[in-house]
MARPA-774755 format. One record per residue: residue in three letters; x, y, z of N, C-alpha, C, O in turn. Coordinates in steps of 0.001 Angstrom, whole numbers, plus 500000, padded with zeros to 6 digits. Layout:
# MARPA-774755
AlaXYZXYZXYZXYZ
...
//
This chain:
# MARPA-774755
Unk487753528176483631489052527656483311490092528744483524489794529939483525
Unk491773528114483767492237529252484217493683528774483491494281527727483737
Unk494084529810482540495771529384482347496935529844483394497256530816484079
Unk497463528191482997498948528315483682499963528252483345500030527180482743
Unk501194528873483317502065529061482852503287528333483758503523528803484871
Unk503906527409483363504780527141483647505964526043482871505683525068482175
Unk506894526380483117508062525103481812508578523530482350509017523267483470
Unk508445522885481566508702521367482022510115521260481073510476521750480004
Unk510557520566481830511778520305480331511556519083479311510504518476479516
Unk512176518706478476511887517996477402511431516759477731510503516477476973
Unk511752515501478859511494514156478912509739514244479618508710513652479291
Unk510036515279480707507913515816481100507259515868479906506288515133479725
Unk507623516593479091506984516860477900506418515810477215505289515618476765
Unk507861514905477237507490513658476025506531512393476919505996511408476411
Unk506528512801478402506257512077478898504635512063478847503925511134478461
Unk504262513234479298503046513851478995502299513655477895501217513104477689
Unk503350514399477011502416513652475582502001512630475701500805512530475977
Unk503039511106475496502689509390475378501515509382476746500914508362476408
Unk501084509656477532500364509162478583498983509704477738498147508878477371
Unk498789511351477423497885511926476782497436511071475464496320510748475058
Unk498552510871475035497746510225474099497479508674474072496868508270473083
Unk497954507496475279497673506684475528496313506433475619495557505802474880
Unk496062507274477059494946506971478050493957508004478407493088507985479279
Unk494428509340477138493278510370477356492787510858475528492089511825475223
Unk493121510319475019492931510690473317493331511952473095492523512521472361
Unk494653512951473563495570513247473858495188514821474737495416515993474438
Unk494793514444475430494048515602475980494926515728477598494553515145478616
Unk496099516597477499497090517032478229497080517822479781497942517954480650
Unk494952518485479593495079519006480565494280517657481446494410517582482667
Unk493540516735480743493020515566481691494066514810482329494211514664483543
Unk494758514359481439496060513846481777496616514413483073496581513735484100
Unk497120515618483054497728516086484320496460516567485551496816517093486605
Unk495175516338485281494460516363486447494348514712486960494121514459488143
Unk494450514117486400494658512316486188495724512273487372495398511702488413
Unk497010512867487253498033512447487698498123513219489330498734512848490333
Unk497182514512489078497028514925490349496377514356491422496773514313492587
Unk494953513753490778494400513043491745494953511632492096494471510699492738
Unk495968511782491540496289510161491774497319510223493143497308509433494087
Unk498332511570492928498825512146493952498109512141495000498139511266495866
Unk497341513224494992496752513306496406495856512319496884495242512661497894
Unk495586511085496398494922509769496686496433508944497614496219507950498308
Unk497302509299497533498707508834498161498962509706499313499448509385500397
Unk498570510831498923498936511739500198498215511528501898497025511617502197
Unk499216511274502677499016510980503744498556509431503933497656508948504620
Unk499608508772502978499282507486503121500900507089503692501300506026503216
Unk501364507416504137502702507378504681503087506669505960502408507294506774
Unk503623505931506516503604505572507940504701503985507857505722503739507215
Unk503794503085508942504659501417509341503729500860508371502514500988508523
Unk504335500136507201503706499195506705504209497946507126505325497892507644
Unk503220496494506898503690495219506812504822495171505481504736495865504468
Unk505556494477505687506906494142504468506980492981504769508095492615504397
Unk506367492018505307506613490572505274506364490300506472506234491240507257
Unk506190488536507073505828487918508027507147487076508340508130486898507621
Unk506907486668509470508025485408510124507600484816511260507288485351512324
Unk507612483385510887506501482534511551507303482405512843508479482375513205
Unk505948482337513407506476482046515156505425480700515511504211480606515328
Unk506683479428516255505780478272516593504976478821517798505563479851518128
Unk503609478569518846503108479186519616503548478400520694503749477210520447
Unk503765478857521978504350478286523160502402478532523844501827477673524514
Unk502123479130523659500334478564524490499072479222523466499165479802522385
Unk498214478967524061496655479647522974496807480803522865496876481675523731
Unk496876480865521576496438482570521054495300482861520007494661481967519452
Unk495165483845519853494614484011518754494796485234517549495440486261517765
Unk494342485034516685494839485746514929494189487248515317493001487561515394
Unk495286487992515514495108489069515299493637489924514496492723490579514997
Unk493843489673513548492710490018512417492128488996512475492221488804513688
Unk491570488142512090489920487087512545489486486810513884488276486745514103
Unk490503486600515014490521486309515786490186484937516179489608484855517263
Unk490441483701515477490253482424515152491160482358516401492095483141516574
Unk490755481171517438491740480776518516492872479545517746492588478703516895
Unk494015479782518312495235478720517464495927478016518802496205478964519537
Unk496349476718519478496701476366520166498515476753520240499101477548519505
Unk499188475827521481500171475546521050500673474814520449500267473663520292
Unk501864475372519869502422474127518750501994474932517450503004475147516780
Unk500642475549516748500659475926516177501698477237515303502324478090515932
Unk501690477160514093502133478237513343501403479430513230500289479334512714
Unk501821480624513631501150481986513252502235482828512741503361482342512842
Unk502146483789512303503026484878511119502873486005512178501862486324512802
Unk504285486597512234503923487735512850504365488820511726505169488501510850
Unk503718490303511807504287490717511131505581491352510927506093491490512038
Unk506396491834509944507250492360509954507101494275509698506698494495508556
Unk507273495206510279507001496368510104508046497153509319509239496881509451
Unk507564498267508383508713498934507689508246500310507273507169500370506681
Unk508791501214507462508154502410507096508542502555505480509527502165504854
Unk507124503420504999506704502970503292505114503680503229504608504375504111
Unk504480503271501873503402504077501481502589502709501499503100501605501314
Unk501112502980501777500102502283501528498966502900502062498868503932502725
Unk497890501888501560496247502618501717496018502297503006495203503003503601
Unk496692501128503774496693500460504888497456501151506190497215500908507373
Unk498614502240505567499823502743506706499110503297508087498164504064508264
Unk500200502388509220499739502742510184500639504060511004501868504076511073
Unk499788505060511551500817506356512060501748505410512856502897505101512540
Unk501087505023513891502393504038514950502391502805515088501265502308515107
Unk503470501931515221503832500821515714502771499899516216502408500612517151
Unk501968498802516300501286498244517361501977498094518584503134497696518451
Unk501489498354520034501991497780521604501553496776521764501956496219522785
Unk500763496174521101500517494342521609500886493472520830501308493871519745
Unk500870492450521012501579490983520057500443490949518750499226491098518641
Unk500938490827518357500333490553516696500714490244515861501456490832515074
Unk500096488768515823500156487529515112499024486773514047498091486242514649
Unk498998486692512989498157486383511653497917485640511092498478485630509996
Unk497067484642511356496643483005510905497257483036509232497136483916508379
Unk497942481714509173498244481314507543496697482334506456496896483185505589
Unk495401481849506918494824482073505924494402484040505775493988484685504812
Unk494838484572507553494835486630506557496118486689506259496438487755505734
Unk497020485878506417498232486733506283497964486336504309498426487247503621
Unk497422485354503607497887484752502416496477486572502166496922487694501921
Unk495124486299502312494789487699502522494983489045502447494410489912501786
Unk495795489081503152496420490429503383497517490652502562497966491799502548
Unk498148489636501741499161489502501050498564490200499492498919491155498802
Unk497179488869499361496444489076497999495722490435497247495372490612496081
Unk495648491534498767495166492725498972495823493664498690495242494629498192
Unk496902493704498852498285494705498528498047494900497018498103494173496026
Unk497782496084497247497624496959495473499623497029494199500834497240494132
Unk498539496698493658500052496834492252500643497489492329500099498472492831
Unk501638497643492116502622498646492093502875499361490558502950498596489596
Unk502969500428490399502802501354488963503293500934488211503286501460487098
//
């Protein structure tokens, strides 16, 4: 074990405490290894996330991106919408091909998206 010295100001403090004693039976140094790994479980999760879909009617056969289920024309598919943001999913770049997401991954891919803190 190794001490560290350093000052938080008063709301860290109080903050620290209530979490310590929430969710660690007040044990301050678990707590802040808690919060580290939770950090670096985020780190390098950075990039294009999905932020929503917008349906496109199909002018000929395609198929779902992710299942790859064939969809005629006339059909409805979701394309996605891209946004730079954090997730377990972030992609470094952009897709170069069309990509489009049957009603049933996009409801999927929707249901998958982790809570927010």
């Amino acid at each position: 074990m190794q001490r560290l010295n350093f000052t938080l100001d008063r709301e860290t403090i109080a903050l620290l405490s209530e979490l310590a004693q929430t969710f660690y039976q007040g044990n301050k140094s678990q707590t802040i290894r808690a919060a580290l790994q939770s950090l670096a479980t985020h780190t390098g999760h950075a990039g294009w996330v999905i932020n929503g879909y917008s349906p496109i009617e199909l002018s000929s056969t395609t198929f779902c991106h992710t299942c790859g289920t064939e969809y005629a024309k006339g059909d409805l598919l979701y394309r996605p919408v891209f946004d730079r943001g954090f997730s377990h999913k972030a992609m470094v770049n952009l897709p170069t091909k069309t990509w489009l997401d049957c009603p049933d991954c996009v409801t999927q891919n929707t249901e998958e998206a982790p809570a927010s803190l």
